[in-house]
C-alpha positions as CSV (number, residue, x, y, z in Angstrom):
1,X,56.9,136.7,30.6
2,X,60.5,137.4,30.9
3,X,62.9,134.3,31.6
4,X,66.7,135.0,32.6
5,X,69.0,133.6,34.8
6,X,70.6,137.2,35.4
7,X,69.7,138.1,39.0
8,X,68.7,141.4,37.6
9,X,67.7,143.0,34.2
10,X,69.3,146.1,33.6
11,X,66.9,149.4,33.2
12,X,64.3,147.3,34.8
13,X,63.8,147.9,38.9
14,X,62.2,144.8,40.9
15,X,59.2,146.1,42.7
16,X,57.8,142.6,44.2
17,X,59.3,139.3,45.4
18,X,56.6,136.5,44.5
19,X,58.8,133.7,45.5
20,X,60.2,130.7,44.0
21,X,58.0,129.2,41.3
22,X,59.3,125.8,39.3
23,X,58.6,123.3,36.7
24,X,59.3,119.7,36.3
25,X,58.8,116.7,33.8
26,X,59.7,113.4,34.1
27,X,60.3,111.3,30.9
28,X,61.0,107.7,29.9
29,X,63.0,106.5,27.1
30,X,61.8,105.5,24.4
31,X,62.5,101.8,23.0
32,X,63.2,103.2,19.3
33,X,65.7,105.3,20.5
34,X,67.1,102.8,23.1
35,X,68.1,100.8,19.6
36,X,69.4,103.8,17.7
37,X,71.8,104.5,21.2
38,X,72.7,101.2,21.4
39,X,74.2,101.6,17.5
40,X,75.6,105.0,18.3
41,X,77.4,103.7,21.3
42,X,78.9,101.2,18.8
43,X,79.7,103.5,16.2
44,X,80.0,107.0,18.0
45,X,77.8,110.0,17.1
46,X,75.5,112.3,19.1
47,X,72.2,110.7,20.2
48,X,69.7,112.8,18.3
49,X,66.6,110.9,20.1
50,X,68.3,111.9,23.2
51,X,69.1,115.3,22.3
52,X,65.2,115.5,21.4
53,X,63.8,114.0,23.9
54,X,65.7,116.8,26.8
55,X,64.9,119.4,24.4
56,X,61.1,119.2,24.4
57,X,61.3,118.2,28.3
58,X,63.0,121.6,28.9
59,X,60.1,123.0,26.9
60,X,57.7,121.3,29.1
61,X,59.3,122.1,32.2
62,X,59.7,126.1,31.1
63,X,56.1,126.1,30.3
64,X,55.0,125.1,33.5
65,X,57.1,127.0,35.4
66,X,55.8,130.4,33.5
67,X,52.4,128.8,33.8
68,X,53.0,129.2,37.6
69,X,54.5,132.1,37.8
70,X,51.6,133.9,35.9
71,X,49.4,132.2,38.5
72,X,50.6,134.8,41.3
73,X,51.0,137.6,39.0
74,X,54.6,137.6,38.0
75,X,55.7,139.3,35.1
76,X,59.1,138.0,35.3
77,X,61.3,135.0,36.6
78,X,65.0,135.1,37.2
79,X,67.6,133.4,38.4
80,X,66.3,130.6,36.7
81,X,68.2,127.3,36.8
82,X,68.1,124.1,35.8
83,X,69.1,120.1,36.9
84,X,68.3,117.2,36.4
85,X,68.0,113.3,38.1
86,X,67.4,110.2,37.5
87,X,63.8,108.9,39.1
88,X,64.1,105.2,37.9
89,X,65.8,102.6,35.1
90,X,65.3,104.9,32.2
91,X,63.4,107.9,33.4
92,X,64.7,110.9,34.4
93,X,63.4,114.0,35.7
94,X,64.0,117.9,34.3
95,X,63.4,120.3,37.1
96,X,63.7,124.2,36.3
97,X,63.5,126.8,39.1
98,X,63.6,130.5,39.8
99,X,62.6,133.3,41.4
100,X,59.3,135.3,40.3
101,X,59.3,139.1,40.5
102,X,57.0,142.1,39.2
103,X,59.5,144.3,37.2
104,X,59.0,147.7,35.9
105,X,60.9,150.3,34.1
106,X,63.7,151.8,36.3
């Protein structure tokens, strides 16, 4: 499955439009790091727990976002964009979005 945020891939012709297909997670934080922040804050430094923890949520929301896009036979998704919001007091949600196409060869 190819991921880009390009609108096209050169050499490569778009022969379907399969619609918009996304991917979300919503995560807490974690009281561990909430301490470790707190001392960073204090001291200055980048928030590795943070850094972490929106890594492996962009993970999560890629993977279901391909996941759905397989679903209806895409081979590709592009124009893929991210963003992000905060759902409560120390959750927030990753949302990742894009358009799914069948490519071939041009």
């Amino acid at each position: 499955m190819l991921i880009s945020n390009m609108e096209i891939v050169p050499g490569k012709t778009i022969v379907r439009h399969m619609g918009m297909v996304q991917g979300s997670t919503v995560r807490a934080k974690h009281v561990g790091r909430d301490i470790m922040a707190g001392f960073k804050n204090v001291f200055g430094g980048e928030l590795k727990g943070y850094t972490e923890l929106l890594s492996e949520s962009r993970d999560e929301a890629l993977q279901r976002l391909t996941e759905q896009a397989t679903a209806i036979g895409a081979n590709a998704v592009l124009n893929v964009r991210f963003s992000t919001s905060s759902i409560a007091a120390g959750a927030s949600e990753i949302f990742v979005y894009g358009t799914a196409v069948i490519l071939e060869d041009a």
